[in-house]
C-alpha positions as CSV (number, residue, x, y, z in Angstrom):
1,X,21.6,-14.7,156.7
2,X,21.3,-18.5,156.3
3,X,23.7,-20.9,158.2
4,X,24.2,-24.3,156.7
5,X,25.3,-27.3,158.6
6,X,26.3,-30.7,157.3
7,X,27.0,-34.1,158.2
8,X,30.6,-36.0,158.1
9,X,29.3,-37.2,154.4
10,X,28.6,-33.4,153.6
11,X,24.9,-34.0,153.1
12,X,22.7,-31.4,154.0
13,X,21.3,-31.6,158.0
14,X,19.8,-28.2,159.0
15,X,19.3,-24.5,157.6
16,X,18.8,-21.7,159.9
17,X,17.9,-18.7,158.6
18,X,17.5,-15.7,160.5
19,X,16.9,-11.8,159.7
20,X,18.0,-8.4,160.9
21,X,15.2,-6.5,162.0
22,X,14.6,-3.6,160.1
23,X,14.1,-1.2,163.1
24,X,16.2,-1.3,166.1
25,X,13.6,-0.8,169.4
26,X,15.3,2.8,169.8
27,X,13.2,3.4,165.9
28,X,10.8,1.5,167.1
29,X,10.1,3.3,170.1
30,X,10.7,6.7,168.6
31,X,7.9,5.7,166.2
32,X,5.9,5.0,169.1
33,X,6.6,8.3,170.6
34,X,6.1,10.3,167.3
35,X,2.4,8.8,166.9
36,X,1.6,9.8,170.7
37,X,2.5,13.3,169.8
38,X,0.7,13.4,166.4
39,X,-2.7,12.2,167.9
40,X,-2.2,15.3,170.2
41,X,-2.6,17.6,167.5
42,X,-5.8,18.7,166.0
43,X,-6.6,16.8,162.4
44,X,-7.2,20.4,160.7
45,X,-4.9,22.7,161.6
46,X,-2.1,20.5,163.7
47,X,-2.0,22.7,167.0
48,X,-2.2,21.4,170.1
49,X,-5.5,19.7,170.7
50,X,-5.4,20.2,174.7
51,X,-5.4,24.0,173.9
52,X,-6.9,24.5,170.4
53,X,-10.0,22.4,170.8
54,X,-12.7,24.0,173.5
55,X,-14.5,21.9,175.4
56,X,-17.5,22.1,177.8
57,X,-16.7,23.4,181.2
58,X,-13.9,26.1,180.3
59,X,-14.6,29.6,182.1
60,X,-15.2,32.3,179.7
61,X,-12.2,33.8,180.0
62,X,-10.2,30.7,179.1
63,X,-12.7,30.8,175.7
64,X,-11.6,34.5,175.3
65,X,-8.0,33.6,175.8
66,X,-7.7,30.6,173.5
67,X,-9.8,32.6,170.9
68,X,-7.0,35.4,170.9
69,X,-4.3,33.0,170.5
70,X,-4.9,31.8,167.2
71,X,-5.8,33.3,163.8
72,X,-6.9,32.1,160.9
73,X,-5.3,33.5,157.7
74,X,-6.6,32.9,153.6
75,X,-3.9,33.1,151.4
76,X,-4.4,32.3,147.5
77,X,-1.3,30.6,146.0
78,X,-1.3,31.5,142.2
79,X,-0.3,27.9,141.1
80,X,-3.0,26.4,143.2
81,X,-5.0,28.7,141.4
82,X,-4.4,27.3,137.8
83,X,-4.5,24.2,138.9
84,X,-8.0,24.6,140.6
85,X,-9.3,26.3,137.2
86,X,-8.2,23.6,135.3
87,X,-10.1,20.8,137.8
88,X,-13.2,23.4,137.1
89,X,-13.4,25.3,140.4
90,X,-15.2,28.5,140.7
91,X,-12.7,31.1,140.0
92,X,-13.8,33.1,143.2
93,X,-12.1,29.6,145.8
94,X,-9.4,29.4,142.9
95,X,-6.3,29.0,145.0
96,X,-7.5,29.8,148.2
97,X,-5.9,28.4,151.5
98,X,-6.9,28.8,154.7
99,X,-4.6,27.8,157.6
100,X,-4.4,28.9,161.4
101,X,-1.5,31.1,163.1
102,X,-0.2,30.6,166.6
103,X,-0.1,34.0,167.8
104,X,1.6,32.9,171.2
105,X,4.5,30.7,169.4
C-alpha cells in the first residue's frame, strides 16, 4: 500500500510505500518448527532418526530391539510398472517399491 502526501500547492512531497508480509511470525515459526521435525527423520524411509538409525555404542539388545521394530516390505505397483518398461527398465525391478513398516506404531 502506497501513501501519498502533498504540499498546500498539491505537488508531490513524499511516497511511503510499505508491504504486508506474507507470513505472519506464527507461519513463520510453524515453518521453523516443521523443518526441526523433518531433519529428525531419516532421508530414506522418514522414521525417526534417533531410533531408526543405529549408532556405535548401542547394547546388543537395543540392535535386536530396533531391528524387530521395523520391516521392510516390496511391493510392485502395476502402473509404475509400465511406466518403468517404457523408460527401458529390466522387467524383473519393473514397478518394484520398497518401503519400511513401523511395527510398533
Amino acid at each position: 500500500m502506497t501513501e501519498y502526501e502533498y504540499d498546500d500547492d498539491g505537488r508531490l512531497v513524499r511516497s511511503v510505500t510499505t508491504e504486508t508480509p506474507r507470513f505472519s511470525t506464527d507461519d513463520f515459526w510453524a515453518m521453523v518448527e516443521r523443518r526441526r521435525a523433518k531433519s529428525a527423520l531419516c532421508g530414506g524411509c522418514g522414521h525417526p532418526r534417533d531410533d531408526a538409525w543405529v549408532t556405535e555404542g548401542l547394547d546388543d539388545d537395543e540392535v535386536r530391539r530396533r531391528d524387530r521394530r521395523y520391516r521392510a516390505v516390496q511391493i510392485e505397483c502395476t502402473a509404475c510398472a509400465k511406466a518403468d518398461r517404457k523408460r527401458g527398465a529390466q522387467a524383473a525391478d519393473a514397478g518394484r517399491h520398497t518401503y519400511v513398516r513401523d511395527l510398533e506404531s
